[in-house]
C-alpha positions in Angstrom: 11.4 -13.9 129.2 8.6 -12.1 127.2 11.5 -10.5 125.8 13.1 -13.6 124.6 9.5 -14.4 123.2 9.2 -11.1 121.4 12.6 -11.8 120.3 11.5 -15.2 118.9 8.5 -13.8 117.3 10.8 -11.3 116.0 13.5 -13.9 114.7 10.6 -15.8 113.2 8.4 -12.9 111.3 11.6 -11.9 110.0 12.9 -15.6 109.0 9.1 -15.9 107.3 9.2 -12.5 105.4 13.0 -13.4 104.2 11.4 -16.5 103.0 8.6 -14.8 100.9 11.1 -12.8 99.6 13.2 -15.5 98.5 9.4 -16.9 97.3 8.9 -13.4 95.3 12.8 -13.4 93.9 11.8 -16.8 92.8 8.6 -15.8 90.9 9.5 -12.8 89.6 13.0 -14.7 87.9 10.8 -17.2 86.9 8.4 -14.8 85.6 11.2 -12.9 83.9 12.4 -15.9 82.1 8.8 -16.9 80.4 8.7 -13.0 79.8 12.2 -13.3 78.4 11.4 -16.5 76.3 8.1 -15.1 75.4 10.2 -12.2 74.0 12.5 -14.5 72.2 9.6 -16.1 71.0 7.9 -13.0 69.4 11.9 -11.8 68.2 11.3 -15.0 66.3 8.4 -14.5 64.9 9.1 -11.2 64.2 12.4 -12.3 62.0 10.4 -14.8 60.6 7.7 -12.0 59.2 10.5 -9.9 58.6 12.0 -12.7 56.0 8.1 -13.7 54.9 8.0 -10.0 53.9 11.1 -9.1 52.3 10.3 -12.3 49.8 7.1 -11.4 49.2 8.4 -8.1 48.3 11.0 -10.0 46.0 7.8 -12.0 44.4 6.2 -8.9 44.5 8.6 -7.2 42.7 9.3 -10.3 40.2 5.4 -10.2 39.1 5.9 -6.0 38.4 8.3 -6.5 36.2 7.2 -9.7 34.6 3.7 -7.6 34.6 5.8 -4.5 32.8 7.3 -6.7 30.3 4.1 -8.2 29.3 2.4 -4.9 29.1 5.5 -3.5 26.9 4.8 -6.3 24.7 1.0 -5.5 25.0 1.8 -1.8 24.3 3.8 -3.3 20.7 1.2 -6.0 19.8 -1.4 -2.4 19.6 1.2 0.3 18.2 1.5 -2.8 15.4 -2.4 -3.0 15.3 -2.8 0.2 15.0 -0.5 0.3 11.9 -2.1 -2.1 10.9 -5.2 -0.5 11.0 -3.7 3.2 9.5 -2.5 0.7 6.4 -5.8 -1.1 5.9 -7.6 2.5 5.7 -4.5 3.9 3.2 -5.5 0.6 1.1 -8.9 1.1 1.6 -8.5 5.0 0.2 -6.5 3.6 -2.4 -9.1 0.9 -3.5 -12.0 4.0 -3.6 -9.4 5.8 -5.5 -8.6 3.5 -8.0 -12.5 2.3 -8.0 -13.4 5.9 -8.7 -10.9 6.0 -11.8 -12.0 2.7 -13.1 -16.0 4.1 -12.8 -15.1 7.1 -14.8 -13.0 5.6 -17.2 -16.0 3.2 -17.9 -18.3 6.2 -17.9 -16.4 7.9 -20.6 -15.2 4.6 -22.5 -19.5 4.6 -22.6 -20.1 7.6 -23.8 -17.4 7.5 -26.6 -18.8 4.5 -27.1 -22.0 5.8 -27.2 -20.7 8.7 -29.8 -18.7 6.1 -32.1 -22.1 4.2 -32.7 -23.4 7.5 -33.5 -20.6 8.1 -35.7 -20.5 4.5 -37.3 -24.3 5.0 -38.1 -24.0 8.2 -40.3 -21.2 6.5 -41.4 -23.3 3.5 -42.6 -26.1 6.1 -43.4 -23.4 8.1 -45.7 -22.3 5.1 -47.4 -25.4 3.6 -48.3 -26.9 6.6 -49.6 -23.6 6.8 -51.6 -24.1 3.5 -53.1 -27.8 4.6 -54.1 -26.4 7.5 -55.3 -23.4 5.2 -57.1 -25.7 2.9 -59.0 -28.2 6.0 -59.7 -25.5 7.2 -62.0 -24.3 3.9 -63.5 -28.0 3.3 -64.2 -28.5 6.7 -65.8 -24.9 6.5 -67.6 -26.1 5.2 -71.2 -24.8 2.3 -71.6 -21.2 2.0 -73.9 -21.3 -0.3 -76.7 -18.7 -2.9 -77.0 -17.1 -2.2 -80.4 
C-alpha cells in the first residue's frame, strides 16, 4: 500500500507540474502575443515615422529649391545692381569729363576774353588818338576859301 501512496503522490506531483506547464504555455503565449502586438505596435509607428520622414524630406526638398530659386533671383536682382552701379560710375566719369572740358573752355573763353578787352582798348586808344591826330590836321590845314 505505501506503494500505491507513492504512486499517488507520484500521479499527483506529476498531474500538478503538467498543470504549471500548461500554466507557463499559457503565459508565455500570452506573453508572446502582447510581445507580438507590441511589435506590431512599434512596426506601426515605425511606418508611420518612416512616412513622417519621407514628407518632410519632400517639404524639405520643396523649401531648397524654392530657397535656390529665390536666391537665383537674389543672385540677378545684385548682378543688375551691380550694373547698375558700373553705369552710375561710367556717368559719373563722364560728368567729371565733360565738367573738366566745360571748366577749361571757360578758362580760355576768359582769358581770350581777357586779351580781346586788351585788344579793344588799344583799339579805342588807337582810334582816339587818330581822331586827335585827324582834327590836328584839319585844324592846321588853312582853311579853303569858297570861290
Amino acid at each position: 500500500m505505501w506503494w500505491q501512496w507513492g504512486a499517488a503522490t507520484c500521479i499527483f506531483a506529476f498531474l500538478v507540474l503538467i498543470g504549471l506547464a500548461i500554466r507557463f504555455a499559457y503565459l508565455a503565449i500570452r506573453a508572446l502575443r502582447h510581445a507580438e502586438t507590441a511589435l506590431d505596435t512599434m512596426q506601426q509607428q515605425v511606418r508611420q515615422t518612416a512616412e513622417s520622414t519621407e514628407s518632410l524630406l519632400l517639404v524639405s526638398t520643396e523649401v531648397m529649391q524654392d530657397l535656390q530659386g529665390k536666391m537665383q533671383a537674389v543672385d540677378a536682382w545684385f548682378a543688375a545692381a551691380e550694373e547698375t552701379g558700373e553705369a552710375v560710375q561710367r556717368v559719373s566719369r563722364i560728368v567729371k569729363s565733360v565738367s573738366l572740358s566745360i571748366e577749361s573752355t571757360a578758362l580760355e573763353a576768359r582769358k581770350a576774353l581777357h586779351s580781346h578787352r586788351d585788344t579793344a582798348n588799344d583799339l579805342m586808344e588807337l582810334t582816339a588818338a587818330g581822331l586827335q591826330l585827324w582834327h590836328r590836321l584839319q585844324a592846321s590845314r588853312p582853311m579853303k576859301s569858297k570861290e
